[in-house]
BAFI-3210 file (N, C-alpha, C; in Angstrom, 3 decimals, decimal comma, padded with zeros to 6 digits):
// residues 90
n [1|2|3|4|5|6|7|8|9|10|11|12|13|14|15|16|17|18|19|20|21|22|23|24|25|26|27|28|29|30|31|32|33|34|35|36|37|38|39|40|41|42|43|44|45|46|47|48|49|50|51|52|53|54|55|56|57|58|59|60|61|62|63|64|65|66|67|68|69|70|71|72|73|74|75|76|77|78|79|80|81|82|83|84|85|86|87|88|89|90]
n.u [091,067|093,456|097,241|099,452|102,833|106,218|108,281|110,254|113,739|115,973|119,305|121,553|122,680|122,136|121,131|118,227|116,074|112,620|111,011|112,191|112,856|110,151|109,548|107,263|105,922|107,433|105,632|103,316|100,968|102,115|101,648|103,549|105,039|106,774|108,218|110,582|112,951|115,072|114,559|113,304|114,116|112,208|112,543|111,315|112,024|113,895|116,448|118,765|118,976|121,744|121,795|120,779|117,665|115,344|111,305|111,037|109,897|108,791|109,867|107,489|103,458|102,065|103,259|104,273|103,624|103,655|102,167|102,758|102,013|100,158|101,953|104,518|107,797|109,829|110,226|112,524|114,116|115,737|118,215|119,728|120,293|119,392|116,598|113,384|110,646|107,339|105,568|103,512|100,824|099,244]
n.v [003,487|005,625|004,961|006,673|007,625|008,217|010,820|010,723|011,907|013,084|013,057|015,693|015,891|013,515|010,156|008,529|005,698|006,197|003,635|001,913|003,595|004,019|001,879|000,598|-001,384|-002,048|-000,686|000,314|003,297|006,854|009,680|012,510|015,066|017,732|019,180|020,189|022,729|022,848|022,395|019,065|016,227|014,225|011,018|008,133|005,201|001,982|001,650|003,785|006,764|007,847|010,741|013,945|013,564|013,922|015,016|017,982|019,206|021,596|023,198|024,639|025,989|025,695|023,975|021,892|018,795|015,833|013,186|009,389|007,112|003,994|001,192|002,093|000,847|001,984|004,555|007,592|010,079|012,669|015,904|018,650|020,343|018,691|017,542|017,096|014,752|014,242|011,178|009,074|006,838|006,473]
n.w [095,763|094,719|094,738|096,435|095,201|096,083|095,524|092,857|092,547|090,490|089,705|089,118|085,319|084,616|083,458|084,555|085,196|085,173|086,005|087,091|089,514|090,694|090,819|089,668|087,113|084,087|081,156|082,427|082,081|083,005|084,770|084,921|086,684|087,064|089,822|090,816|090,509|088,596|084,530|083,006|080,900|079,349|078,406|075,756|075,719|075,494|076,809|078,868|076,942|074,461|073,781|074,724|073,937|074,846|075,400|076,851|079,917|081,987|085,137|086,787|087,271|085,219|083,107|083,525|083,547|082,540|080,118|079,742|077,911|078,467|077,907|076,740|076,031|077,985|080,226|080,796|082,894|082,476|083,657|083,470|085,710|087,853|089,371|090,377|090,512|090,205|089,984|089,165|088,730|085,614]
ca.u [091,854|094,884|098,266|100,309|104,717|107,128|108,796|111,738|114,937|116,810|120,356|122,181|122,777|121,931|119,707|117,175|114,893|112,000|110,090|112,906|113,216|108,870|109,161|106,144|106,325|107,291|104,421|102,402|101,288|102,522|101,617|104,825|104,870|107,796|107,921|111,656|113,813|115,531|113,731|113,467|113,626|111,499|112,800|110,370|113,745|113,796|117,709|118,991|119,217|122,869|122,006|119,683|116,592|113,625|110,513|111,092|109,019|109,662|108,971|105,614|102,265|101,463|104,044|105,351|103,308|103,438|101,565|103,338|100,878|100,748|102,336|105,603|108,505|110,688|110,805|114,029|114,069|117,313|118,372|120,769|120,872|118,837|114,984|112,570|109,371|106,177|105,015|102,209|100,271|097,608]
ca.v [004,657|005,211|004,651|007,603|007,445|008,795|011,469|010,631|012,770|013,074|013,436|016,383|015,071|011,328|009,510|007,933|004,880|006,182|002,588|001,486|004,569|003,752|000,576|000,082|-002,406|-001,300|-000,191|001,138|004,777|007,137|011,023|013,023|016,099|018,444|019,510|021,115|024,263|022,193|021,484|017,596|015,584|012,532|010,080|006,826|004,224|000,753|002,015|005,007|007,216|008,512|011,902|014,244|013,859|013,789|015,864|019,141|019,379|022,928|023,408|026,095|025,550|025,680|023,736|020,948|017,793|014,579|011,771|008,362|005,849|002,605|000,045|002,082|000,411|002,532|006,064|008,134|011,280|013,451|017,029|019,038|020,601|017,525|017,558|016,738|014,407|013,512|010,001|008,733|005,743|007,440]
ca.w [096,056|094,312|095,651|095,486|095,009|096,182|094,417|091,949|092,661|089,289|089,757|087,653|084,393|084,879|083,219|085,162|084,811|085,933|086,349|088,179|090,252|091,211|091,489|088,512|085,825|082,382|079,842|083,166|081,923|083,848|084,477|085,361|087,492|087,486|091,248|090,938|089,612|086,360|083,818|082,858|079,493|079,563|076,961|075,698|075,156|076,530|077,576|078,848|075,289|074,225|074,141|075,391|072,594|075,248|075,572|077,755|080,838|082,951|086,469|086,938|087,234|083,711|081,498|084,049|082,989|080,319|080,272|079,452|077,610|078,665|076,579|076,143|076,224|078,950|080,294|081,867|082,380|082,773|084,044|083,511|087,060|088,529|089,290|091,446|089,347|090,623|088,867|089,535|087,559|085,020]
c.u [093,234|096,576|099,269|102,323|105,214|108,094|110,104|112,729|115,615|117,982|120,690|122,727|123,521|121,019|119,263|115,838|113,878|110,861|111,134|112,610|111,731|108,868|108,016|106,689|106,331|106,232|103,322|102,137|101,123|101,570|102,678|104,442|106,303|107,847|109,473|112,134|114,110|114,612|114,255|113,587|113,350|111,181|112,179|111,721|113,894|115,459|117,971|119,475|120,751|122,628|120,573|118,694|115,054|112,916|110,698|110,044|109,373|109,051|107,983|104,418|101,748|102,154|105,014|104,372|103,362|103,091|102,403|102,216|101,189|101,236|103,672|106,597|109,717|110,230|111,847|113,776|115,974|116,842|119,560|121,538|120,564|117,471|114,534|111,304|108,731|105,602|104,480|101,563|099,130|096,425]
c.v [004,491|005,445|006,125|007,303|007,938|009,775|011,233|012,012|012,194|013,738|014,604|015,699|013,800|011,184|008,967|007,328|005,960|004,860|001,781|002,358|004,045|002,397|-000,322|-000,771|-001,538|-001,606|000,128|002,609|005,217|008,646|011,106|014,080|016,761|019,326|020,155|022,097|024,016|021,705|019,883|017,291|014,473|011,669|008,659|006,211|002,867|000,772|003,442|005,667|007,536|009,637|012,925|014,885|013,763|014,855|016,683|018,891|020,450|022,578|024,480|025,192|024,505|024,712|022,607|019,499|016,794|014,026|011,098|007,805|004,512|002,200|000,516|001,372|000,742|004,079|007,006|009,494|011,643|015,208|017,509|019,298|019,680|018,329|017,309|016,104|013,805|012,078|009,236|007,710|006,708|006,453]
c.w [095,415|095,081|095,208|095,979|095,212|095,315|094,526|092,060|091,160|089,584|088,741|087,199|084,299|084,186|084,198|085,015|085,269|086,032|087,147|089,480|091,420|091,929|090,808|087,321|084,142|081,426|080,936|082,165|083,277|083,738|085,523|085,476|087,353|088,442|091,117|090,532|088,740|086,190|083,490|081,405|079,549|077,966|076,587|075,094|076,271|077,231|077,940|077,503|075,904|074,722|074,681|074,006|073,741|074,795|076,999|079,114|081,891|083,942|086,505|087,002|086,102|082,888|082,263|084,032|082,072|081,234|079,527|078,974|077,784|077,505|076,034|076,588|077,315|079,194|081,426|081,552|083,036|082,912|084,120|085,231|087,984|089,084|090,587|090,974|090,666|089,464|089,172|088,352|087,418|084,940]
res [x|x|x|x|x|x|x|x|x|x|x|x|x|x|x|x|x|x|x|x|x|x|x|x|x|x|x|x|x|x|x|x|x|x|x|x|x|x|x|x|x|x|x|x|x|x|x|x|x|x|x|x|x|x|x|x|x|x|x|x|x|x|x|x|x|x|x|x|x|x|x|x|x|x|x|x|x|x|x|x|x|x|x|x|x|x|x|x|x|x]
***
């Protein structure tokens, strides 16, 4: 059965480990959920990036998912207004 996590609060514009935030070891894959009103940008960077170059993720049904693949080296996401992520091991 799999274990499910607690959902990640993303501060407005913060970066944020998210394998710190879980509590999972880095290069787990992940699947990410966008459960809030701001959209997210979920950046693959073994540090928090400079600026904001992630991949988009909106809140809705339809268009609030990424998968992480194992073996990457970090992922943070950020928000402008701050979030709400589901992240879950894939």
């Amino acid at each position: 059965m799999a274990v499910t996590l607690a959902d990640v609060t993303v501060p407005a514009a913060t970066w944020t480990n998210l394998y710190t935030a879980t509590g999972l070891t880095v290069g787990v894959g992940l699947d990410i959920w966008n459960k809030g009103v701001g959209s997210a940008e979920i950046a693959i960077s073994v540090a928090a990036p400079a600026a904001n170059t992630g991949v988009p993720i909106f809140s809705g049904p339809l268009n609030n998912f990424l998968a992480v693949t194992a073996g990457e080296v970090g992922a943070w996401a950020y928000s402008v207004l701050g979030t709400k992520l589901s992240v879950q091991v894939a």
